[in-house]
N, C-alpha and C positions, 0 to 999 in steps of 0.2 A: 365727248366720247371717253370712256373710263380708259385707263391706261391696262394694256393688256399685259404690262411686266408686275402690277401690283398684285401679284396673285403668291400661293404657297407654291405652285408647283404651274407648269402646263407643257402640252408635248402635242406633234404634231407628226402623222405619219401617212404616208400612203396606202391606203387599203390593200390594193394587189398587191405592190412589189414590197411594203414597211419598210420604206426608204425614210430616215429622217428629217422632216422639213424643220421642225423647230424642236428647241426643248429649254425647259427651265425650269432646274429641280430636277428634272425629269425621274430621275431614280428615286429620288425620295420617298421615304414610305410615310405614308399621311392617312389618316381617318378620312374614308372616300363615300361613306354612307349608304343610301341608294343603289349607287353605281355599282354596287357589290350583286348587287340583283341579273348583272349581266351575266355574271359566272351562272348562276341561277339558271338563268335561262340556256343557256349554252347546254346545261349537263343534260337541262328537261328535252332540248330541243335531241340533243344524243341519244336519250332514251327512248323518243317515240321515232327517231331514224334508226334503231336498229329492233326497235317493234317490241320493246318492254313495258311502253306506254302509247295510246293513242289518245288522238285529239278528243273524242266523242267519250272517253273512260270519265266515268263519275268519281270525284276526289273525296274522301272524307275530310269535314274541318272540323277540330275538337273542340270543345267549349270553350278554351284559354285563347284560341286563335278568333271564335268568333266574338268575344268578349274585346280582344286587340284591336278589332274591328270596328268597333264603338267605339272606342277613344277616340277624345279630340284632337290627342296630339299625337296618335301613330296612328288611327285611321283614314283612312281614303276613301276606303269601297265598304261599306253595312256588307259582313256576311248573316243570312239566317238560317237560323235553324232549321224552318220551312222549305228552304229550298235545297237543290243538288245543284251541285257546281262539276264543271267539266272542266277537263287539263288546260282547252280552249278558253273558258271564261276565265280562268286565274289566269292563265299567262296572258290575257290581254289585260287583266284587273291590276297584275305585278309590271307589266312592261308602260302599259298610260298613264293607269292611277297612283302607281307606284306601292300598290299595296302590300304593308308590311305581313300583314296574313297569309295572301292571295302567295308569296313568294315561300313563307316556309312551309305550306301546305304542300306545294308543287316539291319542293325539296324531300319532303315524307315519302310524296305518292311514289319519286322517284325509285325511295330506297324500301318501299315497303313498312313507312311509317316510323323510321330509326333516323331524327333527326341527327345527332351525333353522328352516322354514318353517313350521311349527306356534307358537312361540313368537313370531314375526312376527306372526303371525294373532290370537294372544293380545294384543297390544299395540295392534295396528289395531284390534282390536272394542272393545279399551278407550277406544281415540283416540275413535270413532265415537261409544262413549257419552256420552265429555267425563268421564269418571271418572277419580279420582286414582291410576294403576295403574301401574305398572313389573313387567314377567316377565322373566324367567332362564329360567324351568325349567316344565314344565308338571303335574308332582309336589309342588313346594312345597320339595324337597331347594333347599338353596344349593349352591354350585358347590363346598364345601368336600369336600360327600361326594360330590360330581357328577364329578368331576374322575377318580375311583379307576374309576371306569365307560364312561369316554370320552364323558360327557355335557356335560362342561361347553363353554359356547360359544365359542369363536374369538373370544375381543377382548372379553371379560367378563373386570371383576377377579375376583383367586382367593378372596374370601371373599364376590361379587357374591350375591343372593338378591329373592325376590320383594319388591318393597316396595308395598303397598296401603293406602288408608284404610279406616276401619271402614266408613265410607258407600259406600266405593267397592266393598265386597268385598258389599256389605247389598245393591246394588244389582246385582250381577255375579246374586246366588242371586235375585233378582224375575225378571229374565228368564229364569232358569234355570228354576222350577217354573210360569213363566208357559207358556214352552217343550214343557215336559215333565211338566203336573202329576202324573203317575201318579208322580213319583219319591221324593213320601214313602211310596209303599206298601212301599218296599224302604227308604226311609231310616231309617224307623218299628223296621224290624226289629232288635232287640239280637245275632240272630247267623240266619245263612245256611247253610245247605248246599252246595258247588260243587264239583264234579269229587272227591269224598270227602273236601273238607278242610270245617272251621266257619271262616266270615268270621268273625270277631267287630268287631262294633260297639263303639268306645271311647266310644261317649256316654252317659255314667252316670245323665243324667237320662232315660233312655228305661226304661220295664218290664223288670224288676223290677230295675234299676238304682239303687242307693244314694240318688241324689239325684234319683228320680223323684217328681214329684208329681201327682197323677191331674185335680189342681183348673189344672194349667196346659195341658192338650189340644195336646200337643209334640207335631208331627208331622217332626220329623227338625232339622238339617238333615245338618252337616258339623262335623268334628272336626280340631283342626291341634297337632301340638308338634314343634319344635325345640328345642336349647339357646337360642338366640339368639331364637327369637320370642314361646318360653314358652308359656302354652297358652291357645288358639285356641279359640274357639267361633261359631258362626253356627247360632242354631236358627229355628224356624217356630212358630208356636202362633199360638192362635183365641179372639179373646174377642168376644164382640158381632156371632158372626156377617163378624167379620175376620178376615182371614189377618195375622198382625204378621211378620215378620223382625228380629232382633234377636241383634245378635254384639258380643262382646268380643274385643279383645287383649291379650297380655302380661298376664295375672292368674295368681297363683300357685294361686288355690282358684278354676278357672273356674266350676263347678258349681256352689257356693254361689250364687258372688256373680252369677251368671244368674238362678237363680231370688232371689235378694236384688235385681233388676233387675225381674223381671217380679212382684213383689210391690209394689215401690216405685210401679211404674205404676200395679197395679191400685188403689192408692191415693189417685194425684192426678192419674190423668186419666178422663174420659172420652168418648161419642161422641155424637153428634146425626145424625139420618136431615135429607139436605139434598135436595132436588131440582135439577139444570138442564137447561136449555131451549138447542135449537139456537142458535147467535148467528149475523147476518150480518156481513158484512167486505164492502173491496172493496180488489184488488189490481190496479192496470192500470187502473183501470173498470172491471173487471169482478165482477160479486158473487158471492161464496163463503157456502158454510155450513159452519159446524162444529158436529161434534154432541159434543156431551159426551162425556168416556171414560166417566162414568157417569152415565145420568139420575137414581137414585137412590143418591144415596153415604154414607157415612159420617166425617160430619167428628172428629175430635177435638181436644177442646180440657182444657183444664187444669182441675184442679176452683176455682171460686171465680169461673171469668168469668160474664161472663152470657149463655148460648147464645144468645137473641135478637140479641145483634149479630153474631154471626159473618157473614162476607161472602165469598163466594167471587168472586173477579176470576180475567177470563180476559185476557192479552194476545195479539196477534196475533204473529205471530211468520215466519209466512211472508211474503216480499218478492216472489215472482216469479211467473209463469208458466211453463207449464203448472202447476197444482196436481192430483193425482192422487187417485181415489177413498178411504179411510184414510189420506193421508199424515196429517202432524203440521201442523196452523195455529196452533195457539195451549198457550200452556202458562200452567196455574193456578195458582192462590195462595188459601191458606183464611188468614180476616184476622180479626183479633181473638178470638184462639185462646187468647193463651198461650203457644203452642210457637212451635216457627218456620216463616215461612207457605209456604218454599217446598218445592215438591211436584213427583216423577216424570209427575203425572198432567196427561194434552193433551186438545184439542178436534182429533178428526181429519173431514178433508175428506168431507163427506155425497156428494159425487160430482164425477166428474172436471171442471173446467174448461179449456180448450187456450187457448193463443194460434193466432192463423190460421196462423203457419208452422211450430209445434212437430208434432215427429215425437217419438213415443211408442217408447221400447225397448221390448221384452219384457224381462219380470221374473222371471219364473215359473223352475220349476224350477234347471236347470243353471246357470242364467242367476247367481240368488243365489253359487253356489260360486265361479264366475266373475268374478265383481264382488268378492267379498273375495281373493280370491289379486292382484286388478290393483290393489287398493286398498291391498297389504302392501310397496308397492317401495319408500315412503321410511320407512317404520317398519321394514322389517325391516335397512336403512340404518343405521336406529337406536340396534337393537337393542346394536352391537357400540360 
């Protein structure tokens, strides 16, 4: 079995609560390829959940993208000029096949065919999360092969490319299936049907793929290689009743040393059912509740501690008014674990409190798509 420390980076977290089970490198910003494809789908999937795109809309692909397409070395999926593609068939073509086309197409339809705003948008939801992310390209291509296709961007060096940490890319796919859980039902699949071609799925540890094993309950996720980034993996799998996320970079045998990872785990850790209780706060004077993101969670901790101490601390994290019904007040920490204690997982607002002069925007629908295109002016700035 490949050793699962010989890798550039890899990170290991809990889906619901992003408590961290492992990491090495973990922060490191590394050429992550593919996997950049998940932001991709995250933005596509926000766009047709707040009804800017649906699934059945027909996508245009332009000459350069179906030309991309035919390559032997960045295509996957033949697009033709004969046929129409749907938001559907490209995010199943970008999410299986890994299609380098099928993903900046989808990134177009997004923004209304302004790829450079699309890539902005990538970097602003990165900013927003506080993850460690730098985009180029919404494919995962570097601008080396971006460039032969009229894709590379105005004021990017010429061998520029994604650069992500493991954590940051672990936590790019949480939102993403938190987003869109239906999307291991297609991630799952080793090969597709679509307009009379086979996607094929590059992930070897999926049925009846080589390094499948039936004892690790893989439910997808995403696949990445370049020269430069090497090969890429971010999977999904279920022990205990959890959803884990768990991705490497830069390892010459990913597939082993994955499962050489989630073997390692099932060895010296595991988890405790914890209970919490609303907390009160007060901001202003005035008192807030937050309720748990979950009242009954699952901590884990390392084999050898003694689960009786483990302590879950919430801190308060909001300063202001208005605080808004779900927003975020407080972010947690699981303590005498073992691993390390900090965690994705917040105490959000039980219900709205105002200050007497605050005036409430609308949120809702259009509104969302709205607020990220105003919120992309000095990162797309940035970008170049």
């Amino acid at each position: 079995m490949s050793d699962y420390t010989k890798v550039k980076s890899a990170y290991v977290m809990d889906a619901k609560s992003g408590q961290t089970l492992y990491q090495n490198h973990a922060d490191r910003q590394l050429p992550i390829a593919s996997l950049s494809k998940m932001m991709t789908l995250y933005l596509t999937t926000q766009a047709i959940k707040h009804h800017q795109l649906h699934w059945n809309d027909k996508v245009p692909v332009d000459h350069q993208l179906v030309k991309m397409s035919k390559s032997y070395s960045l295509g996957s999926f033949k697009i033709k000029h004969s046929d129409q593609y749907t938001v559907k068939d490209l995010y199943q073509a970008a999410l299986i096949a890994s299609s380098n086309s099928a993903a900046i197409a989808l990134g177009k339809a997004v923004t209304g065919g302004d790829n450079a705003k699309f890539i902005a948008m990538m970097n602003h939801q990165a900013k927003v999360w506080g993850i460690d992310a730098h985009f180029v390209s919404s494919s995962g291509l570097d601008n080396t092969d971006l460039k032969s296709y009229g894709y590379r961007l105005d004021g990017t060096p010429a061998k520029a490319q994604n650069m992500v940490s493991a954590k940051a890319i672990s936590i790019v796919a949480q939102h993403l299936i938190k987003a869109f859980p239906q999307i291991t039902k297609w991630s799952t699949k080793p090969n597709a049907k679509l307009n009379g071609q086979t996607l094929v799925n590059a992930n070897s540890m999926l049925k009846p793929g080589f390094y499948y094993r039936a004892s690790n309950h893989l439910t997808g996720l995403k696949t990445g290689y370049t020269e430069t980034a090497g090969l890429c993996l971010t999977v999904t799998y279920w022990r205990h009743g959890r959803e884990l996320i768990a991705t490497i970079l830069g390892s010459k045998s990913t597939f082993s040393a994955m499962n050489g990872l989630i073997t390692h785990l099932d060895k010296t850790v595991k988890s405790k059912s914890m209970t919490e209780t609303p907390q009160k706060y007060r901001i202003h004077g005035h008192q807030v509740t937050a309720d748990p993101a979950e009242a009954h969670t699952q901590v884990w901790y390392r084999i050898g501690q003694d689960p009786k101490k483990i302590k879950i601390t919430n801190r308060l994290t909001a300063t202001e008014l208005p605080v808004k019904k779900g927003q975020q007040l407080t972010t947690t920490t699981f303590n005498n674990t073992g691993l390390p204690t900090a965690t994705t997982q917040t105490g959000t607002a039980a219900k709205t409190v105002r200050k007497p002069v605050a005036k409430q925007g609308n949120t809702s629908g259009t509104n969302w798509f709205s607020r990220l295109f105003a919120g992309i002016g000095k990162t797309f700035s940035q970008v170049f």
